[in-house]
C-alpha positions as CSV (number, residue, x, y, z in Angstrom):
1,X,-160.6,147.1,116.2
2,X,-157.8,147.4,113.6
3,X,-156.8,150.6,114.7
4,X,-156.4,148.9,117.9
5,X,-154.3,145.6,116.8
6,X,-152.1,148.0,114.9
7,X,-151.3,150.1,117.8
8,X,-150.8,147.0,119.9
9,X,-148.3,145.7,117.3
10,X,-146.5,149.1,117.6
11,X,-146.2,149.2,121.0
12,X,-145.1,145.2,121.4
13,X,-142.3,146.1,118.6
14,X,-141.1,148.9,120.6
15,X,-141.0,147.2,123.5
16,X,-139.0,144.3,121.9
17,X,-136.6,147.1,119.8
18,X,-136.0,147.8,124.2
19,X,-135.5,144.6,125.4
20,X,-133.4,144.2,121.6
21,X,-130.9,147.5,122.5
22,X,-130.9,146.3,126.2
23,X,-129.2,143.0,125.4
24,X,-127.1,144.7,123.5
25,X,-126.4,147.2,125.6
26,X,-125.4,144.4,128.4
27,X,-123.3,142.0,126.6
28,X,-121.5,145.0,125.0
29,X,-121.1,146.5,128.5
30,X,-120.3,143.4,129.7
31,X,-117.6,142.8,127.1
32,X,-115.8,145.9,128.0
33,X,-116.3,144.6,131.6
34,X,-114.3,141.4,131.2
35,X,-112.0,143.3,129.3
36,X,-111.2,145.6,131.9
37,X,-111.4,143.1,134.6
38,X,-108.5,140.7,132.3
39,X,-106.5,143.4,131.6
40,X,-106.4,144.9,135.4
41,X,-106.7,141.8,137.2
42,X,-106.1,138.8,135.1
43,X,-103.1,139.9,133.1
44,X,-100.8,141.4,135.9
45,X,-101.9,138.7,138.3
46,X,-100.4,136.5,135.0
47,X,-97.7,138.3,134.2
48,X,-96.7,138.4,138.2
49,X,-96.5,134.8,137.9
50,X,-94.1,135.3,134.6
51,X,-92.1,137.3,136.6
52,X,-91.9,135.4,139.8
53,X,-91.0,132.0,136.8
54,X,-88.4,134.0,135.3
55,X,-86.8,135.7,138.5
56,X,-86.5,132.0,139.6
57,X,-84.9,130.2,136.9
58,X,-82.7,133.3,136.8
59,X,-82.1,132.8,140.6
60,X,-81.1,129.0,139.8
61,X,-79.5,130.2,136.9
62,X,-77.1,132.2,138.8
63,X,-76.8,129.9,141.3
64,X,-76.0,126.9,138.8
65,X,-73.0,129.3,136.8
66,X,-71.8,129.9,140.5
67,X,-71.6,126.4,141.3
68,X,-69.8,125.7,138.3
69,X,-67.4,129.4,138.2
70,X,-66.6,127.9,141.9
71,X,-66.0,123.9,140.6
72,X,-63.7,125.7,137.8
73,X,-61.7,127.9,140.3
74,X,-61.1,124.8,142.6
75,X,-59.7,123.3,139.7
76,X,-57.6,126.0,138.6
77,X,-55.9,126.6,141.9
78,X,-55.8,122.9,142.4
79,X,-54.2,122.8,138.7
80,X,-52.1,125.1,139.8
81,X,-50.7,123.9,143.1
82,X,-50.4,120.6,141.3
83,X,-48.5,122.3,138.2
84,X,-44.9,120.8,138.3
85,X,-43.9,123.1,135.5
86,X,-41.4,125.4,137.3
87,X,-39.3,128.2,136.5
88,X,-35.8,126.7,137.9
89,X,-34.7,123.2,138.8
90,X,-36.3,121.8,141.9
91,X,-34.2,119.5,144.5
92,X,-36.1,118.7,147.5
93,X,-34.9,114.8,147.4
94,X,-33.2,114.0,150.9
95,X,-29.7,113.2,150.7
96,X,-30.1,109.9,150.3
97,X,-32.5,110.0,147.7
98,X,-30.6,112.2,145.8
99,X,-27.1,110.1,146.1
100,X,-29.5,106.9,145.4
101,X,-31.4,108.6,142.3
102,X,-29.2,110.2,140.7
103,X,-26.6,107.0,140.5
104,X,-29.3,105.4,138.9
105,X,-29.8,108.0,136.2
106,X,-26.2,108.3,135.6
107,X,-25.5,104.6,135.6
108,X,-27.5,104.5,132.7
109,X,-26.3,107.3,131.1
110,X,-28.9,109.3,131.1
111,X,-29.4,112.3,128.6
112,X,-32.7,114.5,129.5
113,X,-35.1,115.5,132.1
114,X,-36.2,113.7,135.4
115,X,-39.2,114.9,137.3
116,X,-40.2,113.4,140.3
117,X,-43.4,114.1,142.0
118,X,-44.3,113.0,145.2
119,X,-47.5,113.8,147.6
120,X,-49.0,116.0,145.2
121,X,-45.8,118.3,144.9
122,X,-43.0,118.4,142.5
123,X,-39.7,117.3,144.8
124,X,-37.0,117.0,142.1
125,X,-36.4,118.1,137.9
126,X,-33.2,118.5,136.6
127,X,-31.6,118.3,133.3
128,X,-28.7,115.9,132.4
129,X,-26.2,116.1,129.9
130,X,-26.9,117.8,126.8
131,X,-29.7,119.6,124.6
132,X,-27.8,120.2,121.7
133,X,-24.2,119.1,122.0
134,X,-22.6,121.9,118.9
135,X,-23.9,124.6,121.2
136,X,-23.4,123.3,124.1
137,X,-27.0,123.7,125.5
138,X,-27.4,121.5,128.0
139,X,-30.7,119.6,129.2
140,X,-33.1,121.9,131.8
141,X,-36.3,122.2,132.6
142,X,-37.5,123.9,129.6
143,X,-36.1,121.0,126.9
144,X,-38.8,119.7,124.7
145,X,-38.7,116.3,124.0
146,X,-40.7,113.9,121.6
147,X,-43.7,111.9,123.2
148,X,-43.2,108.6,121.1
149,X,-45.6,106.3,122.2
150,X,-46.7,108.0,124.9
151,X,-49.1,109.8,122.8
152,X,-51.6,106.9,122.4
153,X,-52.7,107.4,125.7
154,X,-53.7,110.5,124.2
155,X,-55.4,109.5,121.3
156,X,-57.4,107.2,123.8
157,X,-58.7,109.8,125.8
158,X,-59.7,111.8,122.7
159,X,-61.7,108.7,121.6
160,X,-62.9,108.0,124.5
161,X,-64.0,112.0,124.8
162,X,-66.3,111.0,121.8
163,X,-67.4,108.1,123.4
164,X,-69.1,110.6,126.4
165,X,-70.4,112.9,124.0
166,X,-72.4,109.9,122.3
167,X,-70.1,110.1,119.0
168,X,-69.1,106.3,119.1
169,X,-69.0,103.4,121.1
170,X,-66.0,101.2,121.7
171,X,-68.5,98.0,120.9
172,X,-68.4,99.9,117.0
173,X,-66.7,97.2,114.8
174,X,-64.1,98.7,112.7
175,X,-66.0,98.2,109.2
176,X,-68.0,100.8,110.0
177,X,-65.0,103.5,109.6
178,X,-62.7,101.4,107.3
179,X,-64.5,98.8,105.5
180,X,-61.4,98.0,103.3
181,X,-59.6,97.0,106.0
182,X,-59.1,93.4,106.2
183,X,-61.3,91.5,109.2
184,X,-62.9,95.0,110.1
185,X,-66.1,93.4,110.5
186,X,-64.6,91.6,113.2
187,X,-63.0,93.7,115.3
188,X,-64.1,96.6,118.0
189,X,-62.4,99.7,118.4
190,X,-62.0,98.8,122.2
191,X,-59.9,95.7,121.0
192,X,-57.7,98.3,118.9
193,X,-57.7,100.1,122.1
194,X,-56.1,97.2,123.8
195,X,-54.0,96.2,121.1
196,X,-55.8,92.9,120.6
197,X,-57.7,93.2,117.1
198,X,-54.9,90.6,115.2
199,X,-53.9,94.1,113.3
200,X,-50.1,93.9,112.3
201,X,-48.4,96.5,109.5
202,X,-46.3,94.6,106.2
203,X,-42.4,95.2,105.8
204,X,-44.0,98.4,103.8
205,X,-42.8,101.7,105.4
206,X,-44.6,105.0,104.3
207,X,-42.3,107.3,102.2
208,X,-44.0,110.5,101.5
209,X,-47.2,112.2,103.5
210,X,-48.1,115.4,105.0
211,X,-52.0,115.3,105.0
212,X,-53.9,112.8,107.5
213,X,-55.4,111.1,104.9
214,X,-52.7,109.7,103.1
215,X,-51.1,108.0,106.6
216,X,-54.8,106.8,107.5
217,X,-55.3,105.6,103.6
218,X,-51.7,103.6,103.9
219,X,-52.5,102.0,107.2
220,X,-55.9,100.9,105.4
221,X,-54.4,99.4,102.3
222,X,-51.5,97.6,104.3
223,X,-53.1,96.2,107.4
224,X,-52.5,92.5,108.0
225,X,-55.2,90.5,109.7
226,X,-54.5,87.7,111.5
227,X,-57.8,85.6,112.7
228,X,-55.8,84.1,115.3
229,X,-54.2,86.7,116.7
230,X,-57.9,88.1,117.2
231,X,-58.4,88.7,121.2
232,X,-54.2,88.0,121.9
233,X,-51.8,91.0,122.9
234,X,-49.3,92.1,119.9
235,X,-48.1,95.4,119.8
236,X,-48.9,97.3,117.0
237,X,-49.2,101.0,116.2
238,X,-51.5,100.7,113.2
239,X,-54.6,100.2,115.8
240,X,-54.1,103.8,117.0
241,X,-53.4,105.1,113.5
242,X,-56.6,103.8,112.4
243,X,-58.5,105.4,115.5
244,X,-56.8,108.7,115.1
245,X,-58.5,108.4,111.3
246,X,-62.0,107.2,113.4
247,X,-62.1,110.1,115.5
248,X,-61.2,112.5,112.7
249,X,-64.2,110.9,110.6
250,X,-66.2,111.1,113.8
251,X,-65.3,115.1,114.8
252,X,-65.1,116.5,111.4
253,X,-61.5,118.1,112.7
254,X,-58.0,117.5,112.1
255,X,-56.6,115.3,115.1
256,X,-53.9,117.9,116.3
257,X,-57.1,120.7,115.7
258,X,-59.2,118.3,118.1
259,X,-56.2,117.8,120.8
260,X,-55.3,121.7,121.1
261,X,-59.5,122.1,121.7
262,X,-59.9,119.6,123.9
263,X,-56.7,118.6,125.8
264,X,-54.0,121.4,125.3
265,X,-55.8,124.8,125.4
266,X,-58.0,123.6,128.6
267,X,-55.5,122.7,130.1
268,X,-52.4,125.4,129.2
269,X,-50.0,123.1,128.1
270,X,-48.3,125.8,126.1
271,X,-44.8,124.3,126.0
272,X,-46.9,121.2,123.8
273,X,-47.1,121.1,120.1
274,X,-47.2,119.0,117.1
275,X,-43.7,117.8,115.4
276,X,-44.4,120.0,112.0
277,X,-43.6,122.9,115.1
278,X,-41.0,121.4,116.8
279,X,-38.0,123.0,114.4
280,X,-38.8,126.4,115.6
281,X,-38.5,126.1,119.3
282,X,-35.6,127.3,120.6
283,X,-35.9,125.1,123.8
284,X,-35.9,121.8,120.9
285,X,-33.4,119.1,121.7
286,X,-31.6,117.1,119.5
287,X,-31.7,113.2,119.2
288,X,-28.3,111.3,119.4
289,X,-27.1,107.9,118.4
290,X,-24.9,106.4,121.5
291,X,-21.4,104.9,120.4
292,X,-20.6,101.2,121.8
293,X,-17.8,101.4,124.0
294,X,-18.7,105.5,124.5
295,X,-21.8,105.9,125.4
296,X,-21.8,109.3,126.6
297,X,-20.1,110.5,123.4
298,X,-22.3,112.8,120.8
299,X,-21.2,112.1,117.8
300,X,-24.3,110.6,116.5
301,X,-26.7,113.2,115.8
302,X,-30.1,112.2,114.2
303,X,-31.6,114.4,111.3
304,X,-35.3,114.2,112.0
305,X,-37.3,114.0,108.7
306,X,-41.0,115.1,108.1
307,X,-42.0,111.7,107.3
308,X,-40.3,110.2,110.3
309,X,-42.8,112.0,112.3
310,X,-45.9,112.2,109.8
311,X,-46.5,108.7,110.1
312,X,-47.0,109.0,113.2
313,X,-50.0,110.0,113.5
314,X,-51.8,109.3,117.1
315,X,-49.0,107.4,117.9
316,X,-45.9,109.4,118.8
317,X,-45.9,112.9,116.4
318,X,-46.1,115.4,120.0
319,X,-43.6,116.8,121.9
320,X,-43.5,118.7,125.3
321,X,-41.6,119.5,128.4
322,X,-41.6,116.5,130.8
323,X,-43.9,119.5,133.3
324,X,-46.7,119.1,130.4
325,X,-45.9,115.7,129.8
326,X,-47.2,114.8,133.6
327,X,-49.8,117.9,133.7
328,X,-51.7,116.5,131.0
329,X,-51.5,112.4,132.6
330,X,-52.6,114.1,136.3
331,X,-55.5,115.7,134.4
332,X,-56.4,112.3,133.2
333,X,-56.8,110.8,136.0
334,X,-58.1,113.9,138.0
335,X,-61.5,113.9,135.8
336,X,-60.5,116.8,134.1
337,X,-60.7,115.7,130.4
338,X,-62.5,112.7,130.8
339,X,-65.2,111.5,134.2
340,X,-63.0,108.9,136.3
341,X,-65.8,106.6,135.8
342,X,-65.1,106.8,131.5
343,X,-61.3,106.3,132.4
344,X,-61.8,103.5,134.3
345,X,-64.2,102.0,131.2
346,X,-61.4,102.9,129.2
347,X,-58.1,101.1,131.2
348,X,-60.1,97.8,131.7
349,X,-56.9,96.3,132.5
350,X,-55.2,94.7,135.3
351,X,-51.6,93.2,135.8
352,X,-49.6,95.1,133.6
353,X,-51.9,94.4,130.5
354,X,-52.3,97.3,128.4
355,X,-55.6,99.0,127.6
356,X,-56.0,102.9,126.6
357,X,-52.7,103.9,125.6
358,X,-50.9,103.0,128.7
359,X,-50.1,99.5,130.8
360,X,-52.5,98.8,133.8
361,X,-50.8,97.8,137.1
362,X,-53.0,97.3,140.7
363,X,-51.6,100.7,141.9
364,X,-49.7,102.6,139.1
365,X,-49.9,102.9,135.3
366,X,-46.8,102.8,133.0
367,X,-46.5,104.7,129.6
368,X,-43.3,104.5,127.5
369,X,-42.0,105.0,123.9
370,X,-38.9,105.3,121.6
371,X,-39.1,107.2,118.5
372,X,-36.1,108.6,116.3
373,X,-33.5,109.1,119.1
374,X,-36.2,110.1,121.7
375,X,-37.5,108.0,125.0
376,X,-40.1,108.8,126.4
377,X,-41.3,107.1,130.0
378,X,-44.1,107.8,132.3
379,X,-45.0,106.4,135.8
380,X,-47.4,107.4,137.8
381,X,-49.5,105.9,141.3
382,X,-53.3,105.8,140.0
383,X,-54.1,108.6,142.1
384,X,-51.4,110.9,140.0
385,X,-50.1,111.7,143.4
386,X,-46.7,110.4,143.0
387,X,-44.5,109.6,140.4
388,X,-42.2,110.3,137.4
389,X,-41.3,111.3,133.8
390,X,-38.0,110.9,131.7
391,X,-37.8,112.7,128.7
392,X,-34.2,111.3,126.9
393,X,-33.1,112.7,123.8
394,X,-30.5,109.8,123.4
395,X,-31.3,106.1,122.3
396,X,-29.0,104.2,123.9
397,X,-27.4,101.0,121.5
398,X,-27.8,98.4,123.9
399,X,-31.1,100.0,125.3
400,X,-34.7,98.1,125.6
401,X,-37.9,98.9,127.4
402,X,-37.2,96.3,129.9
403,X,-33.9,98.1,130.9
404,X,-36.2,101.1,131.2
405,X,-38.8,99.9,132.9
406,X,-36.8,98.2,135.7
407,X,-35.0,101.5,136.2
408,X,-38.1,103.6,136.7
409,X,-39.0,101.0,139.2
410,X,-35.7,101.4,140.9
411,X,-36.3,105.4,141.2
412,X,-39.6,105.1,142.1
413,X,-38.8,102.9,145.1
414,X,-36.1,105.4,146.1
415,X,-38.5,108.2,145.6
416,X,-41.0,106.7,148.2
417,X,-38.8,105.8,150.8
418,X,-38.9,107.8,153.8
């Protein structure tokens, strides 16, 4: 009976050693199964579907850098048909235009260039009286001129820039940027903007400066506030000063570094530059005095010194042709710098108020400046189809910005009619 049990024990442990190596045997097989099933089924059924993924957001990709290579040519070739930077003077005025405009400039003794645009096209840019008088290089085209305070509608747009890429907000109060400065905590960057903040500079002029710093740390120290002047107009180029310092601190550049990557480069304004340059152009003018009882006489140059333009800083330090002047306001107003719906956020104004750097009319803007001998006036329908520039290198004695303004008006008028 023993012998028996012991033999049944030895064939049961066999058996189970069997059934033991079977299950094995199985899951191993089927291991290697599902492994050979993944790997020729699963993983290039997977990897099919990578590839069909990827080949589609390559396919959008493509199409999406089309889309915008075909936006960017648009605007090139629409830049470029636009472009009233020519390579000789352009007269397409009728005859009455011309006999009307040109009386106009001359009865006003004009020194610089005029460029008229009208219906998308450049009709008239010619030079009056003289570049630099000793060599008798006269006025063309190619004269570079300061921007004065022109420039500030620059310096808006460059804030305003910031403002799209989430940098700052024109609700920021001041006293975030320049605490020192007296009422900061009380007034917005858009009511620098629009020249409304109750900022006003001292008698104090700035002697010496040639960093950023030092014209931004002045305009801190000397900054008058007045409370009641909080929320009413006064003119005052220490608002834009102070921006030009806020954008700086905001950007981590230099404002002229920020303005040639942003504004000048995109749009090849190569005949713009910063006044530190503007001694080494050969196609500079000179600024001149007019004489009371002569005023087309030269006798008057001005000697433009460092800090006479230093101080300037985002308010009238730039200097162009009058063709760049009026590329770079078109490109304003065509989108190209800033979306239409940021400028319009930016010139809130209406009725001739200013707001961003220029005055706000229902169907035109206006831009004008005086700076060392230099005028600078721009005028322009809000669609930047039609308008004008003059670029003076002469201040006239008995000259004011309404004179000025009154004559653009007049030459726009004569411009337009048929």
């Amino acid at each position: 009976m023993e012998v028996l049990q012991i033999n049944k024990g030895k064939k049961c442990m066999k058996l189970s050693r069997k059934l033991l190596i079977s299950l094995i045997t199985g899951m191993v097989l089927g291991v290697i199964g599902s492994m050979i099933y993944y790997n020729m089924i699963i993983v290039p059924r997977n990897q099919a579907t990578q590839d069909r993924i990827v080949a589609e957001k390559m396919a959008k990709n493509r199409a999406y850098y089309k889309r915008e290579l075909a936006q960017q040519e648009t605007k090139l070739a629409t830049g470029n048909q636009s472009d009233p930077r020519v390579a000789k003077a352009v007269d397409k005025l009728t005859a009455a235009q011309r006999t009307k405009i040109e009386g106009l400039l001359n009865d006003s003794h004009f020194t610089g260039t005029a460029l008229l645009y009208k219906k998308g096209q450049p009709v008239y840019q010619q030079g009056f009286g003289y570049a630099d008088f000793s060599k008798k290089r006269k006025n063309d085209y190619n004269s570079l001129f300061q921007w004065a305070s022109v420039q500030k509608s620059l310096t808006a747009v460059l804030l305003m820039k910031q403002v799209e890429l989430g940098k700052v907000k024109l609700s920021d109060k001041l006293n975030r940027y320049y605490p020192a400065v007296q009422g900061s905590d009380q007034i917005t960057l858009r009511q620098m903007l629009n020249m409304n903040s109750g900022l006003s500079m001292g008698v104090q002029q700035l002697t010496y400066a040639n960093k950023d710093a030092k014209i931004v740390n002045f305009a801190v120290d000397h900054a008058i506030f007045q409370p009641n002047q909080l929320n009413q107009w006064q003119y005052a180029p220490v608002n834009y000063v102070l921006l030009a310092g806020v954008i700086e601190k905001i950007t981590g550049k230099s404002y002229a570094a920020l303005a040639k990557e942003q504004v000048f480069k995109p749009l090849g304004l190569k005949n713009t530059g910063f006044m530190p340059n503007f001694a080494k152009e050969p196609n500079r003018t000179v600024p001149y005095n007019s004489q009371k009882g002569n005023l087309d006489a030269y006798t008057q140059p001005i000697n433009i010194t460092p800090i006479s333009y230093n101080r300037e800083l985002g308010t009238g330090n730039i200097y162009s042709t009058a063709g760049d002047l009026l590329k770079f306001q078109q490109a304003v107003i065509d989108g190209q710098i800033i979306d239409k719906k940021s400028l319009a956020t930016l010139r809130n104004t209406t009725g001739g108020n200013y707001g961003g750097g220029v005055y706000n009319y229902d169907k035109h803007i206006y831009s004008h400046g005086f700076v060392t001998g230099y005028e600078a006036t721009v005028y322009l329908k809000k669609n930047g189809k039609s308008g004008l520039v003059l670029l003076s290198n002469r201040y006239l004695y008995n000259a004011s910005s309404k004179k000025t303004r009154a004559l653009t008006n007049n030459i726009y008028k004569a411009l337009m009619a048929d």
